[in-house]
TORFIVO-666333 format. One record per residue (C-alpha): x, z, y; residue in one letter. Coordinates in pm, 1 decimal, padded with zeros to 6 digits. Each point is the difference from the previous one (the first is absolute). Example, Ala and Ser with C-alpha at 12.3 -4.5 7.8 and 13.67 -1.06 7.14 Angstrom:
BEGIN
        xx        zz        yy  rest
   01230.0   00780.0  -00450.0     A
   00137.0  -00066.0   00344.0     S
//
This chain:
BEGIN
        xx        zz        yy  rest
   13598.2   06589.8  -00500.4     X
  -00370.4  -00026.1  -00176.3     X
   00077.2   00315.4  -00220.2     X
   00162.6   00155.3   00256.5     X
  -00330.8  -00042.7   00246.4     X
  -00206.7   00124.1  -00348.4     X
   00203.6   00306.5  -00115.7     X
  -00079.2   00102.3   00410.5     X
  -00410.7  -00050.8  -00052.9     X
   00032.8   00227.8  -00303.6     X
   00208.9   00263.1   00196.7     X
  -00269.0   00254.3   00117.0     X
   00236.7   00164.4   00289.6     X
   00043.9  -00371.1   00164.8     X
  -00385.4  -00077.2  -00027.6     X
  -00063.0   00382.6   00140.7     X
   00255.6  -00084.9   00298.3     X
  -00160.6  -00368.6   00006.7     X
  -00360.0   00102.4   00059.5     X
   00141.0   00295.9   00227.2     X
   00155.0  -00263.1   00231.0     X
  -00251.6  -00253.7  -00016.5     X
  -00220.8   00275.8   00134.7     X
   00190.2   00111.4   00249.7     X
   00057.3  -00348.8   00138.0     X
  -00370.4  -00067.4  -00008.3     X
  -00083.0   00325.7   00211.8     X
   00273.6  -00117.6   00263.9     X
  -00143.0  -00345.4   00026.1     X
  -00364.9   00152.6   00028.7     X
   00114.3   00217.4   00258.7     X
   00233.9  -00281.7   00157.4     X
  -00248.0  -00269.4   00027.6     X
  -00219.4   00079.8   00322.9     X
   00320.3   00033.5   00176.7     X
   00122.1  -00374.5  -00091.2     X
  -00420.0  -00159.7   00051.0     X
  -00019.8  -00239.0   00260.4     X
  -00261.4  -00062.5   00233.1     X
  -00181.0  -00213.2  -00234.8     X
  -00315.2  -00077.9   00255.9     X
   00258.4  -00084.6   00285.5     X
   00182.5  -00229.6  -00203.8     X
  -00334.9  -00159.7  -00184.9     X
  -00145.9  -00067.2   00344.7     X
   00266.2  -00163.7   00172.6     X
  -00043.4  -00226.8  -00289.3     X
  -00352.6  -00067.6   00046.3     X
   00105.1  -00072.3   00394.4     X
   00245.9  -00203.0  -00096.1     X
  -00261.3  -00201.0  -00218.3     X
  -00235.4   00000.3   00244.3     X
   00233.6  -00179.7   00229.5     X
   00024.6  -00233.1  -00250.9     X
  -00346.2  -00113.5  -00007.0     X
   00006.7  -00009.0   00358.6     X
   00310.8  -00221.4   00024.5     X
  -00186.6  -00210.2  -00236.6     X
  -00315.2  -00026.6   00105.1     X
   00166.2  -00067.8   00380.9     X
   00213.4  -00277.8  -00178.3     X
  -00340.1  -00186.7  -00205.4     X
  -00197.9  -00042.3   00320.5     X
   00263.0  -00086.6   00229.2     X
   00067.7  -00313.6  -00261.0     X
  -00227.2  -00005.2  -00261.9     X
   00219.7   00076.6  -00270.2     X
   00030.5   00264.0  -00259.8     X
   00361.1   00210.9   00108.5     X
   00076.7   00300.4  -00248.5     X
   00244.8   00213.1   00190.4     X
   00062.0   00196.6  -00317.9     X
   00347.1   00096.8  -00156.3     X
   00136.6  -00234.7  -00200.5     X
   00164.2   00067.2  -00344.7     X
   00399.0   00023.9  -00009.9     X
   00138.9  -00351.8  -00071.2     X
   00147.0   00092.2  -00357.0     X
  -00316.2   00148.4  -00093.5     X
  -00151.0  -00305.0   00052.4     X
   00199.8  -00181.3  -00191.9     X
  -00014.0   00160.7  -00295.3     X
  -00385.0   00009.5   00052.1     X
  -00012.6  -00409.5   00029.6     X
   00275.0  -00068.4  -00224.7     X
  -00185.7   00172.1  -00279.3     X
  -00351.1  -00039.3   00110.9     X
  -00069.0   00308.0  -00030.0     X
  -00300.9  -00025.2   00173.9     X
  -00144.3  -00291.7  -00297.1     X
   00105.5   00241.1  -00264.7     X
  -00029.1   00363.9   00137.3     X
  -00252.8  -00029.3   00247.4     X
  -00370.1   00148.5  -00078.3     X
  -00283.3  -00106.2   00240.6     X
  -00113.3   00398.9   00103.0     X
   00402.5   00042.7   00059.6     X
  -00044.4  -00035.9   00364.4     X
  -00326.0   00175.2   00013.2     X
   00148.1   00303.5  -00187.0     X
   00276.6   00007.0   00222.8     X
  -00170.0   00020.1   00335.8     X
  -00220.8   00254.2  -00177.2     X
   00321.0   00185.1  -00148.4     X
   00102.5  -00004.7   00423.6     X
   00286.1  -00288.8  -00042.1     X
  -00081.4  -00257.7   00237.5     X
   00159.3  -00323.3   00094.2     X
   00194.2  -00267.1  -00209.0     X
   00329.5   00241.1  -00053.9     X
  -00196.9   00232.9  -00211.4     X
  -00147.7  -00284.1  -00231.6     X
   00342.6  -00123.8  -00060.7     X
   00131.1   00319.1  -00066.4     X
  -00277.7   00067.4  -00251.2     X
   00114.4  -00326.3  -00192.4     X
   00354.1   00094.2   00015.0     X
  -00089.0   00311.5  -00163.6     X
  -00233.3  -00185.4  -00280.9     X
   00301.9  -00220.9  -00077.8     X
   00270.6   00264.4  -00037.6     X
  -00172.4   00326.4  -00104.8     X
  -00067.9  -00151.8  -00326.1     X
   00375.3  -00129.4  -00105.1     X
   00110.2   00356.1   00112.1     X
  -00209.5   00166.5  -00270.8     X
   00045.7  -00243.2  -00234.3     X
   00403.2   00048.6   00035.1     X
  -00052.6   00349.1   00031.5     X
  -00192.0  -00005.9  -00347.7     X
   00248.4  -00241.3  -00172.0     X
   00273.6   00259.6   00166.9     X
  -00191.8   00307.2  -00237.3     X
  -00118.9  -00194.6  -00275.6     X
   00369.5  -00155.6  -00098.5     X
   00287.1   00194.0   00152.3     X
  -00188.7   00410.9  -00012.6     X
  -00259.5   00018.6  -00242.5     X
  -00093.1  -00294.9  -00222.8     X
  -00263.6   00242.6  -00155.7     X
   00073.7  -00187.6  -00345.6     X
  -00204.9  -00307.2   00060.2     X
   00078.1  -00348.8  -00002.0     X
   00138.6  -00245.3   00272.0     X
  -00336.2  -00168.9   00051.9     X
  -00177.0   00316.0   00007.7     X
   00224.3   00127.2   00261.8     X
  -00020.2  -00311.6   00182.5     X
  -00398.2  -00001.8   00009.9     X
  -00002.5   00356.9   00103.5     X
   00228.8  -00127.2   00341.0     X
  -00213.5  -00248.5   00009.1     X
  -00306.9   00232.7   00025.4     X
   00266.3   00211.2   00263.5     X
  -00029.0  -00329.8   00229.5     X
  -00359.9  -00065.4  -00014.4     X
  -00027.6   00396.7   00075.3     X
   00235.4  -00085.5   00320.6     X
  -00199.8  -00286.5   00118.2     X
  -00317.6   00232.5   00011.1     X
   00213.0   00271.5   00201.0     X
  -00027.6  -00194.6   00335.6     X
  -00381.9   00000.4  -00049.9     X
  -00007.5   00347.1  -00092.6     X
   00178.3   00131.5   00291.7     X
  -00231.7  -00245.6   00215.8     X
  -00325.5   00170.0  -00190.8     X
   00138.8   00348.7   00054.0     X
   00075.7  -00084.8   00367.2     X
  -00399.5  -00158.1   00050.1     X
  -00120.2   00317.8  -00176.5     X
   00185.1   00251.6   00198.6     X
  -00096.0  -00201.4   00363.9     X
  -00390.4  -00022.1  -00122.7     X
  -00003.0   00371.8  -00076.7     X
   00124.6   00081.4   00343.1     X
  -00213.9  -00253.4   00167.6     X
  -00294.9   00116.4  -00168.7     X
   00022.5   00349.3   00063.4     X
   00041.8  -00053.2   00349.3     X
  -00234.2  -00272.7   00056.5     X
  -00359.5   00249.5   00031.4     X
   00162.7   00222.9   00290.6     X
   00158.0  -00334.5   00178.3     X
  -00371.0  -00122.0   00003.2     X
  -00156.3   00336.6   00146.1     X
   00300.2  -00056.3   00297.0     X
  -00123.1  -00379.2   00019.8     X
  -00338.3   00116.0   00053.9     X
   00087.5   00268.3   00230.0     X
   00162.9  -00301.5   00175.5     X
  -00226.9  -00259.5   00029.3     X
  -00271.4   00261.3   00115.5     X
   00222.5   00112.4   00275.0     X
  -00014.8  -00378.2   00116.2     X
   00286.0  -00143.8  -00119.1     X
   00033.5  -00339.4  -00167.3     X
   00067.4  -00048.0  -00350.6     X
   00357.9  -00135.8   00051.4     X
   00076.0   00323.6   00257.5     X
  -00141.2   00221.4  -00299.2     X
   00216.6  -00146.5  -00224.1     X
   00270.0   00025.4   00183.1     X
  -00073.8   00385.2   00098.5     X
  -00075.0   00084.2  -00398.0     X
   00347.3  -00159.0  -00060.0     X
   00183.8   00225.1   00212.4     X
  -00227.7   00298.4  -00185.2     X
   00020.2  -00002.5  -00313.0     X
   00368.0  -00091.6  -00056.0     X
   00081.5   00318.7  -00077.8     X
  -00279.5  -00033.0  -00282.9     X
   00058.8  -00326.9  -00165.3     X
   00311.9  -00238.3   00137.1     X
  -00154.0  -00285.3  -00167.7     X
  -00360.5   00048.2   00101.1     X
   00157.0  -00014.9   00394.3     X
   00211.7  -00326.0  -00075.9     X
  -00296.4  -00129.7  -00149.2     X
  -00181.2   00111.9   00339.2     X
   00253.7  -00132.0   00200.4     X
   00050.3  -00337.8  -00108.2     X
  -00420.9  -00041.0  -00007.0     X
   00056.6   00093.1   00356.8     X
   00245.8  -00272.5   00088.7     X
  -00224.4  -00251.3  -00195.0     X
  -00320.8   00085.5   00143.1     X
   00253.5  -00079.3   00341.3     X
   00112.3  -00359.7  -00110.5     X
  -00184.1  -00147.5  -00247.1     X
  -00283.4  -00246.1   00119.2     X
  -00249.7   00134.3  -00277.7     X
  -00026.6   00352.2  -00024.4     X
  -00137.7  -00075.3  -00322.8     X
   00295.6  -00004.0  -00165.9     X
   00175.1   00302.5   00172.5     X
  -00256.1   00177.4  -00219.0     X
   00009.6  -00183.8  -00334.2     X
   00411.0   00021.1   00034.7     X
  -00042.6   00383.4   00009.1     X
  -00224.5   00031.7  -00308.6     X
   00223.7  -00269.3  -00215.6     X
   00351.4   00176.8   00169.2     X
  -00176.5   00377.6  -00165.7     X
  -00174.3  -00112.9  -00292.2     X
  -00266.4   00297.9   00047.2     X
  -00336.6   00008.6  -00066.1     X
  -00060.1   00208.7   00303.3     X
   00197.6  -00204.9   00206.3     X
  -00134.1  -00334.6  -00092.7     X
  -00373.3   00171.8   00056.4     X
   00076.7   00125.6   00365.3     X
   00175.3  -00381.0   00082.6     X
  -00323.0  -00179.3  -00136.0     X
  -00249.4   00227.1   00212.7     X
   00242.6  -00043.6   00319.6     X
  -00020.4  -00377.6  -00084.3     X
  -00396.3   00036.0   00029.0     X
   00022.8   00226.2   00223.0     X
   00144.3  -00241.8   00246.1     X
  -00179.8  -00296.9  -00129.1     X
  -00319.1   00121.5   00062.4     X
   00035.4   00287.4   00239.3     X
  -00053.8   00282.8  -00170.6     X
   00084.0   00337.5   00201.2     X
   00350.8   00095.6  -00172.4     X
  -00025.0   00393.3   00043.4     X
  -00281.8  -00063.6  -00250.6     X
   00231.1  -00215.5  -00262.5     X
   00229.0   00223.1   00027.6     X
  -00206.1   00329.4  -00031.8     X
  -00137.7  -00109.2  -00343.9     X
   00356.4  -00149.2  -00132.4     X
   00144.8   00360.1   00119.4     X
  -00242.2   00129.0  -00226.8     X
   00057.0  -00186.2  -00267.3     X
   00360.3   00005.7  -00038.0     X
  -00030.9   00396.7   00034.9     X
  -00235.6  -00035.1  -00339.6     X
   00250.3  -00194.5  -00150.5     X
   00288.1   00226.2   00061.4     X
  -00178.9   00237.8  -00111.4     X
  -00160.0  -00171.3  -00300.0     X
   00389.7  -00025.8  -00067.3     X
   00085.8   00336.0   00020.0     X
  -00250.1   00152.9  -00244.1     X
   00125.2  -00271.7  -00252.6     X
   00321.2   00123.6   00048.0     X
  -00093.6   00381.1  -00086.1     X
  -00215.1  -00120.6  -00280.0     X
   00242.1  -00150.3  -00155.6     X
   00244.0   00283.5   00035.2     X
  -00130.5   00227.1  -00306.9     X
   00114.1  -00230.2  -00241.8     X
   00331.7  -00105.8   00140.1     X
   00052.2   00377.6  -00042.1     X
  -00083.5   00058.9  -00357.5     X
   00286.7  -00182.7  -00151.9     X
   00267.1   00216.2   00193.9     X
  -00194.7   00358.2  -00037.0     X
   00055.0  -00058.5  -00351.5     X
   00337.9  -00118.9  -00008.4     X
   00116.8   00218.5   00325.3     X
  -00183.1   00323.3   00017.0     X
  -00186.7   00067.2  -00363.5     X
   00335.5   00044.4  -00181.2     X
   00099.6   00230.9   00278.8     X
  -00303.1   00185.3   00014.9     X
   00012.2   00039.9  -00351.2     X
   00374.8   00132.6   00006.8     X
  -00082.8   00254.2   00285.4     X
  -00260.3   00175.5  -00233.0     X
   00063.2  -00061.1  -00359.5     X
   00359.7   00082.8   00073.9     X
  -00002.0   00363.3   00044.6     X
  -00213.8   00042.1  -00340.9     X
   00253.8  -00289.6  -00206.5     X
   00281.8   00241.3   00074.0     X
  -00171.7   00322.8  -00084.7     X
  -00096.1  -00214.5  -00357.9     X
   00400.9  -00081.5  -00041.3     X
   00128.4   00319.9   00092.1     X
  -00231.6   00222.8  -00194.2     X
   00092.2  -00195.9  -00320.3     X
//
């Protein structure tokens, strides 16, 4: 079966009709794809409803008998139990795990458990996998304990996977929230000039810029509902700069903090941290195309000299062979 699988990567007609179909399927799922997109925003805002009514539930609950009630989902049972029976959560669990989570989007106790499931059996799937390769398809000639470290390399690899994908998922909602965070700020201000409060603006920018940045109006959203129910505003604020992780974000909840602490006009806060976060975007940009020359050198050299140099030396190489 292994020979049979190489003698088919040396065929040149199968890897011509390979990459011919591979293509063709990739153009059909390009063209396929906007058909089969949901409606992201509606579904990403009934979740941040349904979380607000959460923290309303909740709040409702603590004051009616001063006690902390968490009307959150709960993890399956078996989930659980593997969780508790392995203490996962002594051997697994990192202190920013939660942090990154919420930041990553994934709130609630279901995601956390999830994430440690995922910790314990990512790794003892690549290390099978790379006992599976090392031993049974390609030994590659070394010895047992070499092949054995290398899997055991394969599971530390697999245990760093989870907090890759959370890293990747962080980077990807901070870039969106970022980009959309100056022009949410203009609306704000355009808000709270027009005489609205800052929960109302909130609110409003929410509904706005969804079709902008999804995360930026959950983010909006649930400030909104905790601005609502939480005794000290205080920490509607600080949960919306530790939720994002942003500079930007973490400057504009410290100056509403003052700003409300010592009454400070707002429009005026928010005029100069509209500013700002427009000179940071844009700071951002021009580092971008800066650094865009010499991303480009290594593949004009690899990519486009040789051509270049086969488009005009050609004609002249073949005059050379064909005169002698």
């Amino acid at each position: 079966m292994l020979g049979l699988i190489i003698e088919k990567l040396h065929d040149r007609d199968f890897m011509i009709q390979m990459l011919i179909a591979i293509a063709v399927g990739a153009t059909v799922i390009t063209f396929a794809m906007p058909l089969f997109a949901g409606d992201n925003l509606g579904r990403r805002m009934k979740a941040v409803s349904v979380e607000r009514s959460r923290i309303r539930e909740r709040e409702r609950a603590r004051m009616a008998n001063g006690e902390r009630v968490t009307v959150r989902q709960t993890p399956k049972a078996w989930m659980m139990s593997i969780v508790n029976g392995l203490q996962l959560t002594k051997h697994l669990a990192q202190d920013e795990a939660r942090d990154k989570l919420i930041q990553a989007g994934y709130r609630g106790q279901v995601p956390y458990i999830v994430f440690l499931l995922f910790r314990m059996v990512v790794p003892i799937v690549t290390f099978l996998l790379a006992l599976i390769y090392l031993f049974v398809i390609n030994d590659m000639q070394q010895p047992a304990i070499v092949r054995v470290l290398i899997a055991c390399f394969a599971a530390y690899v697999g245990l760093q996977l989870p907090m890759l994908f959370l890293k990747n998922q962080i980077d990807r909602r901070k870039t969106s929230i970022r980009r959309a965070f100056p022009d949410s700020l203009d609306l704000m201000l355009i808000c709270v000039e027009a005489g609205m409060s800052i929960e109302v603006a909130f609110k409003r920018v929410s509904q706005e810029v969804g079709s902008q940045s999804i995360p930026l109006a959950e983010e909006l959203t649930l400030t909104t509902a905790e601005l609502s129910y939480l005794q000290d505003r205080r920490l509607a604020y600080e949960n919306l700069a530790k939720r994002t992780d942003l500079d930007g974000v973490k400057a504009v909840s410290m100056a509403l903090i003052q700003a409300e602490r010592y009454g400070t006009p707002l429009a005026n806060t928010l005029r100069v941290m509209a500013q700002e976060n427009r000179d940071m975007r844009m700071s951002e940009a021009e580092k971008k195309a800066a650094s865009l020359p010499p991303k480009l050198t290594v593949p004009m050299i690899v990519f486009f000299l040789p051509c270049l140099f086969i488009v005009i030396m050609g004609p002249a190489v073949i005059r050379l062979m064909a005169a002698n």
